[in-house]
DSSP file (Angstrom, degrees, kcal/mol; ACC not computed):
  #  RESIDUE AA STRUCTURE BP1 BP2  ACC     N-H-->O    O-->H-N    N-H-->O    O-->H-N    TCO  KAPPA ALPHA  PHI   PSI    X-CA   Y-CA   Z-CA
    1    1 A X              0   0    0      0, 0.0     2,-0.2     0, 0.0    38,-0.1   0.000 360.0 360.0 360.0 155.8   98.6  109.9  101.7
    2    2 A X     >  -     0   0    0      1,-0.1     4,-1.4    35,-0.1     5,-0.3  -0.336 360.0-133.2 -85.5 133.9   98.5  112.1   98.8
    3    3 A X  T  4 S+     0   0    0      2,-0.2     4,-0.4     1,-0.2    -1,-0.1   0.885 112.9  53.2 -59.6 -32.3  100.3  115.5   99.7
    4    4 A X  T >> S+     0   0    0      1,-0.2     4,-2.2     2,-0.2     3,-1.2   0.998 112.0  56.2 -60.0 -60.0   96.7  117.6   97.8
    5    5 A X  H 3> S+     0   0    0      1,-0.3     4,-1.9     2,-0.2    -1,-0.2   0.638 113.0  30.3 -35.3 -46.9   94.9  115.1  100.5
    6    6 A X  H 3X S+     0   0    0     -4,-1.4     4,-1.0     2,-0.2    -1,-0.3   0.376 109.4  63.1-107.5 -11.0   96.5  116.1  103.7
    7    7 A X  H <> S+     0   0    0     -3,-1.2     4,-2.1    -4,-0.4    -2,-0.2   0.939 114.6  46.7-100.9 -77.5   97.1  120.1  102.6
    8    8 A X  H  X S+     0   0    0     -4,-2.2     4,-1.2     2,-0.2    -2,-0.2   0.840 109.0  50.3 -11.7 -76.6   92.6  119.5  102.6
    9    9 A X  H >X S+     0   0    0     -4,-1.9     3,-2.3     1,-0.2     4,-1.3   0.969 107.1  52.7 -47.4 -77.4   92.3  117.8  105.7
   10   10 A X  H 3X S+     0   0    0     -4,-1.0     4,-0.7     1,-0.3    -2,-0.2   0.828 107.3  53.0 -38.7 -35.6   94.3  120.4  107.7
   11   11 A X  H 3< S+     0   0    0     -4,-2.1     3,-0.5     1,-0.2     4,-0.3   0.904 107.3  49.2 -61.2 -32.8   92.3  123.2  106.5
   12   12 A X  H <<>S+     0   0    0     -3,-2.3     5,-2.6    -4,-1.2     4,-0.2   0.626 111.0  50.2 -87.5 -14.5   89.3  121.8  107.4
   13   13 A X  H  <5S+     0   0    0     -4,-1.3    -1,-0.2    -5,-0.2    -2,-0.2   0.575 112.6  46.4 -87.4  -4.3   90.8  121.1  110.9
   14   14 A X  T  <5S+     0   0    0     -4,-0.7    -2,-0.2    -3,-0.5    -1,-0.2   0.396  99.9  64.0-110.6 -14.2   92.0  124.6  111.2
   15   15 A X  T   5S-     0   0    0     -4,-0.3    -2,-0.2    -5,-0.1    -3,-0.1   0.626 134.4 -97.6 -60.5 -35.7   88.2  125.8  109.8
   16   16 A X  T   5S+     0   0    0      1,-0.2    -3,-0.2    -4,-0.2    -2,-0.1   0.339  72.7 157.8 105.3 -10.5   87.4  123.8  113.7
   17   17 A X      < -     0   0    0     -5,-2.6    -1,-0.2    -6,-0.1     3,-0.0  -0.266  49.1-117.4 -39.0 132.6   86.5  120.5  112.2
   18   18 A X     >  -     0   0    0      1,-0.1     4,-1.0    -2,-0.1     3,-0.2  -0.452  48.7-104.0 -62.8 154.5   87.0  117.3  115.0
   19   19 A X  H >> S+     0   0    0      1,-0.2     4,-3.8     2,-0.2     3,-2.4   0.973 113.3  60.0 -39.7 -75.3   89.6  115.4  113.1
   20   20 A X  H 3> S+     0   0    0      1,-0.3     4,-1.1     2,-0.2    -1,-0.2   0.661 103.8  48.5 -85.1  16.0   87.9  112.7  111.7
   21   21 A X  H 3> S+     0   0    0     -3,-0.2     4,-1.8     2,-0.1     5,-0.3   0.675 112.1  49.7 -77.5 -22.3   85.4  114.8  109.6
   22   22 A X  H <X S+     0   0    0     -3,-2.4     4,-2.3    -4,-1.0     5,-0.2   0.967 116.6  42.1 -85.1 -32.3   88.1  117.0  108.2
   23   23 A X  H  X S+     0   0    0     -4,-3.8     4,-2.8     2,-0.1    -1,-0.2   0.965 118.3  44.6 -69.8 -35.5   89.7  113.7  107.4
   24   24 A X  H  X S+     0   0    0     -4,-1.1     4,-2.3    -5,-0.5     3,-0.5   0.965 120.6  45.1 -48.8 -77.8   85.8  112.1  106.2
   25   25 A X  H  X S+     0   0    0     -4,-1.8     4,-2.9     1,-0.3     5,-0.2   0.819 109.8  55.7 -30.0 -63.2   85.4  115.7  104.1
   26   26 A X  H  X S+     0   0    0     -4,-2.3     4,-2.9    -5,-0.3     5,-0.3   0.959 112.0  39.4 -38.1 -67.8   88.8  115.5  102.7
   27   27 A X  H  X S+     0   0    0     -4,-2.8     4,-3.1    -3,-0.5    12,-0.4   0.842 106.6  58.5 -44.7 -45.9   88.5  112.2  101.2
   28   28 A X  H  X S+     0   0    0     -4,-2.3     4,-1.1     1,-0.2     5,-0.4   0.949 112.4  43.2 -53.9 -52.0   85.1  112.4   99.9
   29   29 A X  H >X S+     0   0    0     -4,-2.9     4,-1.5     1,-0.2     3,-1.2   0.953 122.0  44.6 -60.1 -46.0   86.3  115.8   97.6
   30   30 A X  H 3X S+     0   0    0     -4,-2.9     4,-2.6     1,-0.4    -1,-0.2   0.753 110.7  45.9-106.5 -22.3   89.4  114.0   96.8
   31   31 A X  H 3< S+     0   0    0     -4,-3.1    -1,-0.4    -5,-0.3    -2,-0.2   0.558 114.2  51.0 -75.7 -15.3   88.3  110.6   96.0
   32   32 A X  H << S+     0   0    0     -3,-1.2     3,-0.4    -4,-1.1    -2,-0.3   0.785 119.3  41.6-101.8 -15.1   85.3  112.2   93.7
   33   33 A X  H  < S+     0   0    0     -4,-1.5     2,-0.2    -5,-0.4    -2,-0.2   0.830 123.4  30.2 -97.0 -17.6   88.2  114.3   92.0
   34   34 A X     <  +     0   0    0     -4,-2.6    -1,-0.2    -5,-0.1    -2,-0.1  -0.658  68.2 166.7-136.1  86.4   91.2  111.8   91.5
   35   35 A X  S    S+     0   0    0     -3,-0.4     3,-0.3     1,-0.2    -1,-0.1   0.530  70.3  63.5 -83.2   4.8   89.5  108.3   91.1
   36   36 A X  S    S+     0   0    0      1,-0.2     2,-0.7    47,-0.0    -1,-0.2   0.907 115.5  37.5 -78.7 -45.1   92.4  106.5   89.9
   37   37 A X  S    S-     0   0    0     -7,-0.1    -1,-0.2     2,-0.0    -2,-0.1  -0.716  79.2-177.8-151.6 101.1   93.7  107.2   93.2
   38   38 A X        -     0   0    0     -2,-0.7     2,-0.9    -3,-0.3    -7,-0.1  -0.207  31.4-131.5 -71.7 151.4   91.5  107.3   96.3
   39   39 A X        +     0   0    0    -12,-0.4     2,-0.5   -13,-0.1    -8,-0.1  -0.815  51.9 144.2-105.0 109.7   92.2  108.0   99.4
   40   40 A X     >  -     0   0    0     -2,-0.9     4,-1.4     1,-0.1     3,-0.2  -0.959  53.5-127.1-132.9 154.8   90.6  105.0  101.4
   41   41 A X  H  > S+     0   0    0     -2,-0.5     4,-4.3     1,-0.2     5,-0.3   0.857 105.7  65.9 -63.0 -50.0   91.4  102.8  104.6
   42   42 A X  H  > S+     0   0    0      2,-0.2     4,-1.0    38,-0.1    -1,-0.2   0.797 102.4  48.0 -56.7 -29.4   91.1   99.6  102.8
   43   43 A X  H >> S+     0   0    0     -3,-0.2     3,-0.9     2,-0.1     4,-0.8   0.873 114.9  45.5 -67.4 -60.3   94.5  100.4  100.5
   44   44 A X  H >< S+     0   0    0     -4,-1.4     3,-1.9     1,-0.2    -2,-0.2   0.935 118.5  44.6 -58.5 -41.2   96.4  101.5  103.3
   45   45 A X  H >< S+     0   0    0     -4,-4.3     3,-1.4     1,-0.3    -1,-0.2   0.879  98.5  62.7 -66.5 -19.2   95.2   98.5  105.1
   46   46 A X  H << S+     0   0    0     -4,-1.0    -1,-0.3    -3,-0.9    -2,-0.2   0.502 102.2  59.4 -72.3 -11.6   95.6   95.7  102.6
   47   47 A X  T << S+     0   0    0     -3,-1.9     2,-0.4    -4,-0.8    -1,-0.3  -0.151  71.8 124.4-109.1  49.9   99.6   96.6  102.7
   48   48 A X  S X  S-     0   0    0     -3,-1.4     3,-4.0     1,-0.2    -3,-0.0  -0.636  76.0 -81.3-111.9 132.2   99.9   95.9  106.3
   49   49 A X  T 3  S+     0   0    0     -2,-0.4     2,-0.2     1,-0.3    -1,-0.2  -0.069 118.3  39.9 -35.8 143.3  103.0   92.8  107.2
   50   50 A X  T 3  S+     0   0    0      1,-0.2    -1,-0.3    -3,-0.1     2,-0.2  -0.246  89.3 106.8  78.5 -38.1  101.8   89.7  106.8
   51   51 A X  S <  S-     0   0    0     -3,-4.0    -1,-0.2    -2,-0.2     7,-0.1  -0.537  79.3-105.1 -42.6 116.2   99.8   90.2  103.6
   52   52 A X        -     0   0    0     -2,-0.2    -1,-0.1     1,-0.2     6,-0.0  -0.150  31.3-164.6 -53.5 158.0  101.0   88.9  100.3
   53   53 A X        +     0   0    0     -3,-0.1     2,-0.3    -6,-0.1    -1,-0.2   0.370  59.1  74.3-118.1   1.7  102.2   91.9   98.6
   54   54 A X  S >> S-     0   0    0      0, 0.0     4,-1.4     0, 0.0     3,-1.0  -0.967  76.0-126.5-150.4 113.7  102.5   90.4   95.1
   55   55 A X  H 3> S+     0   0    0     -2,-0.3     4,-3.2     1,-0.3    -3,-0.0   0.824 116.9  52.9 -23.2 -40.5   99.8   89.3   92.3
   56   56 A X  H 3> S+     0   0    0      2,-0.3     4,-0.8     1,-0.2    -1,-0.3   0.796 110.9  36.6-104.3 -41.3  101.4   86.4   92.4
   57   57 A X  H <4 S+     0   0    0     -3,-1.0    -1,-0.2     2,-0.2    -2,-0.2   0.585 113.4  56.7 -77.2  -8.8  101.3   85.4   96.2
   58   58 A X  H >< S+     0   0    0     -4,-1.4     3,-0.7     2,-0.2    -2,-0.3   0.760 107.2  54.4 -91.4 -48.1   98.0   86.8   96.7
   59   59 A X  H 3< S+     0   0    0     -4,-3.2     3,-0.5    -5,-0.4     4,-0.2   0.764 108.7  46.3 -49.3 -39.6   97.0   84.4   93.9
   60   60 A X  T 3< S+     0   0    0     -4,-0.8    -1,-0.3     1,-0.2    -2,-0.2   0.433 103.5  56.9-113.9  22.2   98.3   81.4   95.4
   61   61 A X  S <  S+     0   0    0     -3,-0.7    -1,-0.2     1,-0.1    -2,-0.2  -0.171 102.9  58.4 -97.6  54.3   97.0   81.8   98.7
   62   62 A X  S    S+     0   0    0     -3,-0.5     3,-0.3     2,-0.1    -2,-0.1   0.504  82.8  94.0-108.8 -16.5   93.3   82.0   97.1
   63   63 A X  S    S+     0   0    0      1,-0.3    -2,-0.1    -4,-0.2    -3,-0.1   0.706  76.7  51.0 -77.6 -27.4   94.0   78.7   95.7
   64   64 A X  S    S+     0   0    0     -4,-0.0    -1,-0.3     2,-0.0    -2,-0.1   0.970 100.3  86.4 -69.7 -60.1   92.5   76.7   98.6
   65   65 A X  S    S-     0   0    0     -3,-0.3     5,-0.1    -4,-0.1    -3,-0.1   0.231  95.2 -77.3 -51.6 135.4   89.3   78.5   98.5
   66   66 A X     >  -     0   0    0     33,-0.2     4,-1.8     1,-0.1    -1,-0.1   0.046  31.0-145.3   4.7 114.7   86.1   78.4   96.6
   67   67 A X  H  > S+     0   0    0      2,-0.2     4,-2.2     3,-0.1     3,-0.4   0.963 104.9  43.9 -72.7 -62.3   86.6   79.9   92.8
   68   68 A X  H  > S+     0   0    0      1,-0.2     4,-2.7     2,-0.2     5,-0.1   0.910 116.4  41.1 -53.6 -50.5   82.8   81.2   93.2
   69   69 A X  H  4 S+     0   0    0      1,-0.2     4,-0.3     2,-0.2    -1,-0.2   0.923 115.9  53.4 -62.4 -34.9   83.1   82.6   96.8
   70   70 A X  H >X S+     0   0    0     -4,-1.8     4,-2.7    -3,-0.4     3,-0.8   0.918 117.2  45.2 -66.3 -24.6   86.9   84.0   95.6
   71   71 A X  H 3X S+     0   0    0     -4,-2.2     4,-2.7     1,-0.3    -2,-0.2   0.867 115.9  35.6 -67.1 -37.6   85.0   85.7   92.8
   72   72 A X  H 3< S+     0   0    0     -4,-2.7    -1,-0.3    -5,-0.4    -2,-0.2   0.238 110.8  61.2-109.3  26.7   82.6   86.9   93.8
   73   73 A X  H <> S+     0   0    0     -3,-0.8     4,-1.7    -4,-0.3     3,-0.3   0.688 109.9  51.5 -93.8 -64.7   84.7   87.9   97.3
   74   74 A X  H >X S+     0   0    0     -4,-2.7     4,-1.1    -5,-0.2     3,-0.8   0.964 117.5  40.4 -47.6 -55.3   87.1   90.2   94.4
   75   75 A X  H 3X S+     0   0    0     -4,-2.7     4,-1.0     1,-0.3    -1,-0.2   0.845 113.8  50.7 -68.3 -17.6   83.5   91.9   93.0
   76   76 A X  H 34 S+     0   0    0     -3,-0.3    -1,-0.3     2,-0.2    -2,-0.2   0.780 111.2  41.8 -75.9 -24.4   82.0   92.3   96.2
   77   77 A X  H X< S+     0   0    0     -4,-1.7     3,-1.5    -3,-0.8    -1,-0.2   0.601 102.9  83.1 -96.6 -19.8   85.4   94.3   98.1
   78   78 A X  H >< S+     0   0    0     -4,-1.1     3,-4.7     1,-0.3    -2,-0.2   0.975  82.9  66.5 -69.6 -71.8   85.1   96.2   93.9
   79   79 A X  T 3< S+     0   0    0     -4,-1.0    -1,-0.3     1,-0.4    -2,-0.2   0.395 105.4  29.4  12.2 -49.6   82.5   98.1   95.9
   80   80 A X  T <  S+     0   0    0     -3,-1.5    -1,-0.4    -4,-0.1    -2,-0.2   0.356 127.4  23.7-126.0  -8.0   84.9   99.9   98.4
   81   81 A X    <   -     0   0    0     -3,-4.7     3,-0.1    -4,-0.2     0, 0.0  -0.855  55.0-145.9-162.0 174.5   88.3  100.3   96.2
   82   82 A X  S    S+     0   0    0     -2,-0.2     2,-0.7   -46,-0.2    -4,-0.1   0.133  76.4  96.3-121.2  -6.0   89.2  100.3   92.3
   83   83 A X    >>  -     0   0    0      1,-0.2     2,-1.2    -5,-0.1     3,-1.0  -0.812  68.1-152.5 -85.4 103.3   92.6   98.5   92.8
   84   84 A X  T 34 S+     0   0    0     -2,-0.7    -1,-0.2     1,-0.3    -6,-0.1  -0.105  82.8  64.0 -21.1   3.5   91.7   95.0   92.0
   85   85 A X  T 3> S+     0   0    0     -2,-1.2     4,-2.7     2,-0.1    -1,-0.3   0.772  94.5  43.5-108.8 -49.2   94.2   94.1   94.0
   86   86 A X  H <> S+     0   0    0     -3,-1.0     4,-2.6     2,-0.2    -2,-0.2   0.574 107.2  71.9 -60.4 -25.5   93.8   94.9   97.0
   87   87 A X  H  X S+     0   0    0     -4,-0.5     4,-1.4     2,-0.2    -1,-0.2   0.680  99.7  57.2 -41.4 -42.8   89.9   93.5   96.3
   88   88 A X  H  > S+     0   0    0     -5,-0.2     4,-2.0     3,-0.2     5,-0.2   0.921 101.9  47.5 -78.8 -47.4   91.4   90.7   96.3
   89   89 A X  H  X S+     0   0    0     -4,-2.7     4,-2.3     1,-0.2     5,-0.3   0.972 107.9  49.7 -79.7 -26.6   92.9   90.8   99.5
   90   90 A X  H  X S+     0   0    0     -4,-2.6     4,-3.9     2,-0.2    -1,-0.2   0.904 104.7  59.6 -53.6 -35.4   90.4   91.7  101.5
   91   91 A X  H  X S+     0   0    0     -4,-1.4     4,-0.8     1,-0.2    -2,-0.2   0.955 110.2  52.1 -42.6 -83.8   88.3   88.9   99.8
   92   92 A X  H  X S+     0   0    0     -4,-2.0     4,-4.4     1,-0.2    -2,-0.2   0.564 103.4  51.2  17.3 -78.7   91.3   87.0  101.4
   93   93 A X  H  X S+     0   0    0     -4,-2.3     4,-2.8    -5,-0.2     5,-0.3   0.960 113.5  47.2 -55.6 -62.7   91.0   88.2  104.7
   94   94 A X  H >X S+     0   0    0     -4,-3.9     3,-1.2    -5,-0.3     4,-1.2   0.844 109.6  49.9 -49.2 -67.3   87.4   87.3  104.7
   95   95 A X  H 3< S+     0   0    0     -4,-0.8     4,-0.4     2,-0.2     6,-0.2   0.768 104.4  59.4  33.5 -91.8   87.7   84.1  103.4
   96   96 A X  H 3< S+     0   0    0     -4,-4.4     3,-0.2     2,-0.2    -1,-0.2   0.834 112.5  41.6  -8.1 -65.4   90.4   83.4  106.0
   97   97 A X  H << S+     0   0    0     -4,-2.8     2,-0.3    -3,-1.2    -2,-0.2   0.987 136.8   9.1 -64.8 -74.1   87.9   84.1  108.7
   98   98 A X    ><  -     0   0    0     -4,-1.2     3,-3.1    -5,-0.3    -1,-0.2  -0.771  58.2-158.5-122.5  81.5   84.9   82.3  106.9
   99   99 A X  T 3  S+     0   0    0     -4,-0.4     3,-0.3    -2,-0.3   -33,-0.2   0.617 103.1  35.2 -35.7 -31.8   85.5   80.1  103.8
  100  100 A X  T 3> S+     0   0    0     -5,-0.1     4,-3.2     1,-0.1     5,-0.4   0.166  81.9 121.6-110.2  22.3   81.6   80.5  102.8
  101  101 A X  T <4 S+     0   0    0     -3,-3.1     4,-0.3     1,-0.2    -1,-0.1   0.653  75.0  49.8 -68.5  -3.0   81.4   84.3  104.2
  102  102 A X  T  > S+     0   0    0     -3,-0.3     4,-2.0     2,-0.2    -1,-0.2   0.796 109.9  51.3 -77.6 -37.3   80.3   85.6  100.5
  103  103 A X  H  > S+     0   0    0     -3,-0.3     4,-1.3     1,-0.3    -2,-0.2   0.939 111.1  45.2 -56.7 -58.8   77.8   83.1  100.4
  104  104 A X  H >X S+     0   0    0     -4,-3.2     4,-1.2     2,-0.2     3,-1.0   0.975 109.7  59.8 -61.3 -46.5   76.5   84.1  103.8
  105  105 A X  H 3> S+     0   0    0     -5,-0.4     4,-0.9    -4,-0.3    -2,-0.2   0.919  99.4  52.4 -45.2 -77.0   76.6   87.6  102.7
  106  106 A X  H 3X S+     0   0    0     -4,-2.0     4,-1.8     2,-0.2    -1,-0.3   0.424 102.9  61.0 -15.7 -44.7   74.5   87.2  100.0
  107  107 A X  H X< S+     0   0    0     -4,-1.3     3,-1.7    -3,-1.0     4,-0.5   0.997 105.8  42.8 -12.1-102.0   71.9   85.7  102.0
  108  108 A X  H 3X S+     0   0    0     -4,-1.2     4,-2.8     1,-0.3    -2,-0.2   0.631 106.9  60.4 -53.0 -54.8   71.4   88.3  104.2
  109  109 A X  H 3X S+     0   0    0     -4,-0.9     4,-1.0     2,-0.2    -1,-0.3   0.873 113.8  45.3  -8.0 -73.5   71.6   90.8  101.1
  110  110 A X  H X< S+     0   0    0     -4,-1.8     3,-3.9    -3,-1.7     4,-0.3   0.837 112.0  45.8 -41.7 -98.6   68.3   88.6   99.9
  111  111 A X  H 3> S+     0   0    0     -4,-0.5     4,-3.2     1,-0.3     5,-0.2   0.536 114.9  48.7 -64.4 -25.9   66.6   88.4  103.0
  112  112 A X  H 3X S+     0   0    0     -4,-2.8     4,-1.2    -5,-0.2    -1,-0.3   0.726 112.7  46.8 -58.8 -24.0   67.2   92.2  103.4
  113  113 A X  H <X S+     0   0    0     -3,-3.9     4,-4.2    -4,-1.0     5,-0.4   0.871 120.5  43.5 -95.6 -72.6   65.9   93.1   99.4
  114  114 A X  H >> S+     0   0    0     -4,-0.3     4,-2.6     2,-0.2     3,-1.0   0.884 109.3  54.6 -36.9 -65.6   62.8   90.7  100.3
  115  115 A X  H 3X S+     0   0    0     -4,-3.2     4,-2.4     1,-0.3    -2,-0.2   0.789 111.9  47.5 -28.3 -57.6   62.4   92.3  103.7
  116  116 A X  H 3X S+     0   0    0     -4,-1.2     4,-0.9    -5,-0.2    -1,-0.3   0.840 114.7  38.4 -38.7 -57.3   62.2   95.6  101.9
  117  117 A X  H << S+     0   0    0     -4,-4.2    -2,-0.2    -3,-1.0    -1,-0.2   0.623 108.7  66.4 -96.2   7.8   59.7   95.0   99.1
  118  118 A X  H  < S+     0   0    0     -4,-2.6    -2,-0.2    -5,-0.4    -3,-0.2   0.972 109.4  42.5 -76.4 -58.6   57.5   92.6  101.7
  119  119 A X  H  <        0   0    0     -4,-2.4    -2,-0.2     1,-0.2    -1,-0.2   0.614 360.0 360.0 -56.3 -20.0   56.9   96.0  103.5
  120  120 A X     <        0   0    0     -4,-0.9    -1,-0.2    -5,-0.1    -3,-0.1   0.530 360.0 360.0  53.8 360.0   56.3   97.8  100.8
């Protein structure tokens, strides 16, 4: 974690913030002030043993998988992180789990956007 990041968080835990708001607070100020480089739970997780670690290995295990559902796996994960790499592996992970699990997403996304303007 970024040294600015953790120097934040402790203040706010020493203010009498529960831990994981001073760590929520922290992030939010530091992610809206250095957005090349967030502090989020999906980077730290996405370099955990067992992941490919490498453009290159991450690339060829997508290879079995859909090209739409890995694409639109990468834009969907774009959401939550800016490293494109790590987009990718969570896409991965999902994947893994459920080879059509963008597909399904999407779905549900629809019925939720109908659901919404039916009620009006």
């Amino acid at each position: 974690m970024p040294h600015g990041y953790e120097v934040m968080r402790d203040s706010f835990k020493k203010k009498g913030l529960p831990d994981k708001k001073a760590k929520k607070k922290a992030a939010m100020i530091w992610n809206a002030k250095h957005k090349g480089n967030p502090v989020t739970r999906a980077k730290h997780e996405a370099h955990l043993p067992g992941r490919p670690t490498t453009t290159k290995a991450l690339d060829k295990k997508l290879v079995g998988f859909d090209d739409r559902e890995v694409h639109r796996g990468i834009e969907v994960e774009k959401e939550h992180t800016t490293d494109s790499e790590v987009a990718k592996q969570i896409a991965l992970d999902h994947l893994k789990e459920k080879p059509n699990y963008y597909a399904k997403l999407r779905k549900v996304e629809d019925f939720c956007n109908f659901m919404k303007n039916f009620k009006g």
